[in-house]
C-alpha positions in Angstrom: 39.9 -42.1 -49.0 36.8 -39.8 -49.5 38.7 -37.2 -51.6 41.6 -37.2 -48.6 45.0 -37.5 -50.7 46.7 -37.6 -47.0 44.6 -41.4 -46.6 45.4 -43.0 -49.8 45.3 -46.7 -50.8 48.2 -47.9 -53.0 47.2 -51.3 -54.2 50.0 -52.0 -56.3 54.0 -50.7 -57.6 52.7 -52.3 -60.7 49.4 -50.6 -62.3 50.7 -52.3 -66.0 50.5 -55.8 -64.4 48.0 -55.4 -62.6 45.7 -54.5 -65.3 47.1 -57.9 -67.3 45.9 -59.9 -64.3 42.7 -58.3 -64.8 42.5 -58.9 -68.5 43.3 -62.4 -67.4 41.0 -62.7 -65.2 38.6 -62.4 -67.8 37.9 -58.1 -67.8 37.2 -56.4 -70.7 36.8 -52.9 -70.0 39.1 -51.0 -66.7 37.9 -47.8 -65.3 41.2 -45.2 -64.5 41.4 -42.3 -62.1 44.3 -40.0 -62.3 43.7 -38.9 -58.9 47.2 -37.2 -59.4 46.0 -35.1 -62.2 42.7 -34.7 -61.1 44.2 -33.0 -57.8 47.0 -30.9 -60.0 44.8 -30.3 -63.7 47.6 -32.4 -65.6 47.4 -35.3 -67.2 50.5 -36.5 -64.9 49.9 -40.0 -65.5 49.7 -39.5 -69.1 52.7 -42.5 -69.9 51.6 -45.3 -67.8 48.1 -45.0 -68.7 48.9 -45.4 -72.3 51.6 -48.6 -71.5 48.2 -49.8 -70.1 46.1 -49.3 -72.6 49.1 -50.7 -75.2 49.7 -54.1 -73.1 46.7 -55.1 -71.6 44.0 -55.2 -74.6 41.6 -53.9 -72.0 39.4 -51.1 -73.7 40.3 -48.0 -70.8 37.7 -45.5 -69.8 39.7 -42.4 -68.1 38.6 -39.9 -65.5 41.3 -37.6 -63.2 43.7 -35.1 -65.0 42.1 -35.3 -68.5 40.7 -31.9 -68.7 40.0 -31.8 -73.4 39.6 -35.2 -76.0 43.1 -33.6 -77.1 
């Protein structure tokens, strides 16, 4: 909540399902933060945003811990 990692929302257990239902739902593209890697430089994330990209067909824009295009 406003950049406050101590108030933060967890929407889901699931982000790979989630991101199905919104491919199902008719989505096309899905926005990411790392908020994890944008709060410790790393792209801690790095696994479950590519098993998202991989099963939902959803083209992925990604913001947070990605710090080079490598």
């Amino acid at each position: 909540l406003r950049g406050d990692y101590d108030k933060m929302t967890v929407y889901s257990d699931t982000p790979v399902a989630v991101a199905c239902d919104f491919k199902k739902a008719g989505a096309e593209f899905l926005h990411l933060v790392d908020l994890d890697g944008a709060k410790d430089g790393r792209t801690t994330n790095f696994e479950v945003i590519g098993k998202i990209v991989a099963e939902s067909g959803l083209k992925v824009e990604v913001g947070g811990g990605i710090r080079s295009i490598s």
